[in-house]
Short mmCIF file of the C-alpha atoms (twelve columns), coordinates in Angstrom:
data_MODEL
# 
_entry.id   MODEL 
# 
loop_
_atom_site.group_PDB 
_atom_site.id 
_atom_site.type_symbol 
_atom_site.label_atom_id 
_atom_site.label_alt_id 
_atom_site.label_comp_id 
_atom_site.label_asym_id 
_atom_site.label_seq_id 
_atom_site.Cartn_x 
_atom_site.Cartn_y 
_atom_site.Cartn_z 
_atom_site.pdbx_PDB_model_num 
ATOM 1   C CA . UNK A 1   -1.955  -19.073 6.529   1 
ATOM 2   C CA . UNK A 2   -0.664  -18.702 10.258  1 
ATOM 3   C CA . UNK A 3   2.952   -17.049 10.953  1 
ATOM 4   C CA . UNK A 4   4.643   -16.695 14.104  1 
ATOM 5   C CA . UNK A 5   4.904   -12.985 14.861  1 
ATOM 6   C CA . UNK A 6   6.879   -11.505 18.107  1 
ATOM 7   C CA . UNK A 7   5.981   -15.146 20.275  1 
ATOM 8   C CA . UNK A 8   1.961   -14.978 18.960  1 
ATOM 9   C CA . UNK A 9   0.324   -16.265 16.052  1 
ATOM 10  C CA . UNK A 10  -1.319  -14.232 13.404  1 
ATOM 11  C CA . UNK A 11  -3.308  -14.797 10.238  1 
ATOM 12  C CA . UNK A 12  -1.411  -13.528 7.457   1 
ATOM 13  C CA . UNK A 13  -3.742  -14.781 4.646   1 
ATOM 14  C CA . UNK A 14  -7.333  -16.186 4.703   1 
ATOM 15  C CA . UNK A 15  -10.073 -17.888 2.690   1 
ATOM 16  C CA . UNK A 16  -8.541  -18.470 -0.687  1 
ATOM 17  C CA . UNK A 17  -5.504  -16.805 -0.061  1 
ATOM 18  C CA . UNK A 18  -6.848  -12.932 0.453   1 
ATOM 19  C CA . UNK A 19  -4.523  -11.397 2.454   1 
ATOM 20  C CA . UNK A 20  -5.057  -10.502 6.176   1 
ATOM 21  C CA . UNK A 21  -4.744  -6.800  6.800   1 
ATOM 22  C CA . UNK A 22  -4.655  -6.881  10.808  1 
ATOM 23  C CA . UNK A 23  -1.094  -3.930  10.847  1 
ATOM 24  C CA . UNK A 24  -0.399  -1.548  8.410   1 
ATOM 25  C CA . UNK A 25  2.997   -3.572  7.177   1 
ATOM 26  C CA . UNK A 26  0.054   -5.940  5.722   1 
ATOM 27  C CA . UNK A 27  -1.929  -3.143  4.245   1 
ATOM 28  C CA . UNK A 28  1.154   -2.273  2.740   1 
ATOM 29  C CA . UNK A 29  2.109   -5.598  1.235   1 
ATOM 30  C CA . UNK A 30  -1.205  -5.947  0.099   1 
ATOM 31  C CA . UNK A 31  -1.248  -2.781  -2.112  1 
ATOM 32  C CA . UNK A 32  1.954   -3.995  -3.104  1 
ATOM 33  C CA . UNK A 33  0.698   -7.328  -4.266  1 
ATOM 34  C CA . UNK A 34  -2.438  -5.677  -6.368  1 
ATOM 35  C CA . UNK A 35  0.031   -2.808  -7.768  1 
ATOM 36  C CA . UNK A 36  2.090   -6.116  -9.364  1 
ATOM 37  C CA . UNK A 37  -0.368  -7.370  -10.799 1 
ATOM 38  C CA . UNK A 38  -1.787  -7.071  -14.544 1 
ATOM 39  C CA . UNK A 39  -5.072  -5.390  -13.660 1 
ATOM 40  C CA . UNK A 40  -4.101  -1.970  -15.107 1 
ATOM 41  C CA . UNK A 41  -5.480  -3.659  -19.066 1 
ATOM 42  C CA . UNK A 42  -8.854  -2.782  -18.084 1 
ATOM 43  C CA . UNK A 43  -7.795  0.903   -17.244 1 
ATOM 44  C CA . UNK A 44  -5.522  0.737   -20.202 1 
ATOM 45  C CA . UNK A 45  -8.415  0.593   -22.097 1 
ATOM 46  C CA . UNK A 46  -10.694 3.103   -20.592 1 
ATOM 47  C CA . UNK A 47  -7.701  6.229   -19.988 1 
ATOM 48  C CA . UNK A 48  -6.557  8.304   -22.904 1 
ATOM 49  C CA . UNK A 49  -3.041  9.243   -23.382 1 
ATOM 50  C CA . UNK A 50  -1.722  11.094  -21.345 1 
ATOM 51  C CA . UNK A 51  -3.984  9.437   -18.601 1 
ATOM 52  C CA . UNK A 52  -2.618  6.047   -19.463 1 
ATOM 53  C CA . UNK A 53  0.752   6.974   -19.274 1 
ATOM 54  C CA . UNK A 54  0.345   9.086   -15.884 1 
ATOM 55  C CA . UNK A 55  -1.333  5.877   -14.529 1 
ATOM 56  C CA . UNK A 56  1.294   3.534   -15.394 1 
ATOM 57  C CA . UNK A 57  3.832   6.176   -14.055 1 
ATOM 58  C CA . UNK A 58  2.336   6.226   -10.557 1 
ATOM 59  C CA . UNK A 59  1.695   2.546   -10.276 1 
ATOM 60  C CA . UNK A 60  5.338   2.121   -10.875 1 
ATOM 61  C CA . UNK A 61  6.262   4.439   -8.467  1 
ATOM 62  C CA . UNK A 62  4.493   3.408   -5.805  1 
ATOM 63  C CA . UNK A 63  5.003   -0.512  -6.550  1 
ATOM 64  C CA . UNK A 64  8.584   0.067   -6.611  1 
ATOM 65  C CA . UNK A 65  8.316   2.527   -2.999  1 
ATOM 66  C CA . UNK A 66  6.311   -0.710  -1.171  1 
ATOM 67  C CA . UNK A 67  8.884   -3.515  -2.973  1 
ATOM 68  C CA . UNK A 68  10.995  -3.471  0.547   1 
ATOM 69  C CA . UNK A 69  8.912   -3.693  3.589   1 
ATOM 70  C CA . UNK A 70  12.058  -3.148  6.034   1 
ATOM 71  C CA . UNK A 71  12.446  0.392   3.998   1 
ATOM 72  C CA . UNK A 72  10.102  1.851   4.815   1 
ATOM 73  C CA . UNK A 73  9.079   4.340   7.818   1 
ATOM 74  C CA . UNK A 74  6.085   3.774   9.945   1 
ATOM 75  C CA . UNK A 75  4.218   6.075   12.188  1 
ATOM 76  C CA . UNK A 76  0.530   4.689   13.868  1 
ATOM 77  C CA . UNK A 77  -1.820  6.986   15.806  1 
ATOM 78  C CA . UNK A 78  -4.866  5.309   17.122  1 
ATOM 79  C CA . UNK A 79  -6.556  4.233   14.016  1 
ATOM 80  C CA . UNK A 80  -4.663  6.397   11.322  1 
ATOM 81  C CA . UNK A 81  -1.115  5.341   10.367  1 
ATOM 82  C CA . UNK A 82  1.554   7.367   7.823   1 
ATOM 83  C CA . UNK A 83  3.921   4.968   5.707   1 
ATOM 84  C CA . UNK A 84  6.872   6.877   4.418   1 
ATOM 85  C CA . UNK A 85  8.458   4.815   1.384   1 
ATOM 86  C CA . UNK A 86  12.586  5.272   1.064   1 
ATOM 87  C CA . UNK A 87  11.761  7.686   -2.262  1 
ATOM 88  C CA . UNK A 88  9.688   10.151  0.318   1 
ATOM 89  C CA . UNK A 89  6.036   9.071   -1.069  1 
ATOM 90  C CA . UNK A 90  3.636   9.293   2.062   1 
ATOM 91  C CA . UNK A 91  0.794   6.686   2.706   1 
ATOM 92  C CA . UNK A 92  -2.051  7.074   4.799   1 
ATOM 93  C CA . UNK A 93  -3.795  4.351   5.701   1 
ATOM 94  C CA . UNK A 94  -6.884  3.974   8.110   1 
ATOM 95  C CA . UNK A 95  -8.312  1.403   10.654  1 
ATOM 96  C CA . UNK A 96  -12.096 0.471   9.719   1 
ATOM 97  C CA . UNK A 97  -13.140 -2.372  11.562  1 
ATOM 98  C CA . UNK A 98  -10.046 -5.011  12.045  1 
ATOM 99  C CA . UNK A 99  -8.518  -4.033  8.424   1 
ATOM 100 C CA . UNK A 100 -6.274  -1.536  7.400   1 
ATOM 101 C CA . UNK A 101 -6.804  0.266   4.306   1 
ATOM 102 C CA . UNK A 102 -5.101  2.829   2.066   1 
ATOM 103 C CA . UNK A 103 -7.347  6.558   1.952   1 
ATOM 104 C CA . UNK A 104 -4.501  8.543   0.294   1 
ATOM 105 C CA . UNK A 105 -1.142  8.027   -1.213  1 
ATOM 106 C CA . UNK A 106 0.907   11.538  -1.728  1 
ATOM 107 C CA . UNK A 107 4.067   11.472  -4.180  1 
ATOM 108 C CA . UNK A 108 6.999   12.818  -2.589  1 
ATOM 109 C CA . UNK A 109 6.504   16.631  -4.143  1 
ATOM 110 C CA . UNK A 110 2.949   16.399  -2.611  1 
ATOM 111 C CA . UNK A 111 3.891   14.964  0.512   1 
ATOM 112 C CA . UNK A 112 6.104   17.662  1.275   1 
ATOM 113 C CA . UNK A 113 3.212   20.299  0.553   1 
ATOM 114 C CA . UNK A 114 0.954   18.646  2.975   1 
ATOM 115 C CA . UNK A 115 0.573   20.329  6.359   1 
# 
């Protein structure tokens, strides 16, 4: 699927709708779109309590954090870019190739911790 972003086109999805992850607003919506979905059943059935339940916890929390794009707060250097969600939750993401891609996501006690 082509958009119209400031004057240029852009690909925001691709071959059977897997979505483009060219800036890190689309790495973002991306992780958004996989933390929605129903794929924490096959971890469901692998964790033990209180695994599970941590799990669930986080996945809320950060699915909630990357519901409004416009919210949130970010920073790119070079190929490394920082996404601060309104609740303070820090996301790094990093260039590799032409896609963006989450290495580390820090809850908001953690983020404040990190140097």
């Amino acid at each position: 699927r082509l958009i119209e972003e400031d004057g240029a086109l852009r690909v925001e999805s691709g071959v059977l709708g897997a979505t483009s992850r060219t800036t890190p607003q689309d790495a973002i919506a991306a992780l958004h779109r996989a933390l929605s979905r129903e794929l924490e059943s096959g971890l469901d059935q692998v964790l033990a309590e209180p695994g599970r339940s941590i799990w669930r916890e986080e996945r809320q929390r950060y699915r909630d954090g990357t519901r409004y794009p416009d919210a949130l707060e970010c920073q790119v250097d070079g190929g490394r870019a920082v996404v601060m969600t309104p609740m303070g939750d820090e996301i790094v993401l990093v260039l590799e190739g032409s896609a963006w891609r989450v290495e580390t996501m820090r809850a908001a006690d953690e983020a404040s911790e990190s140097p």
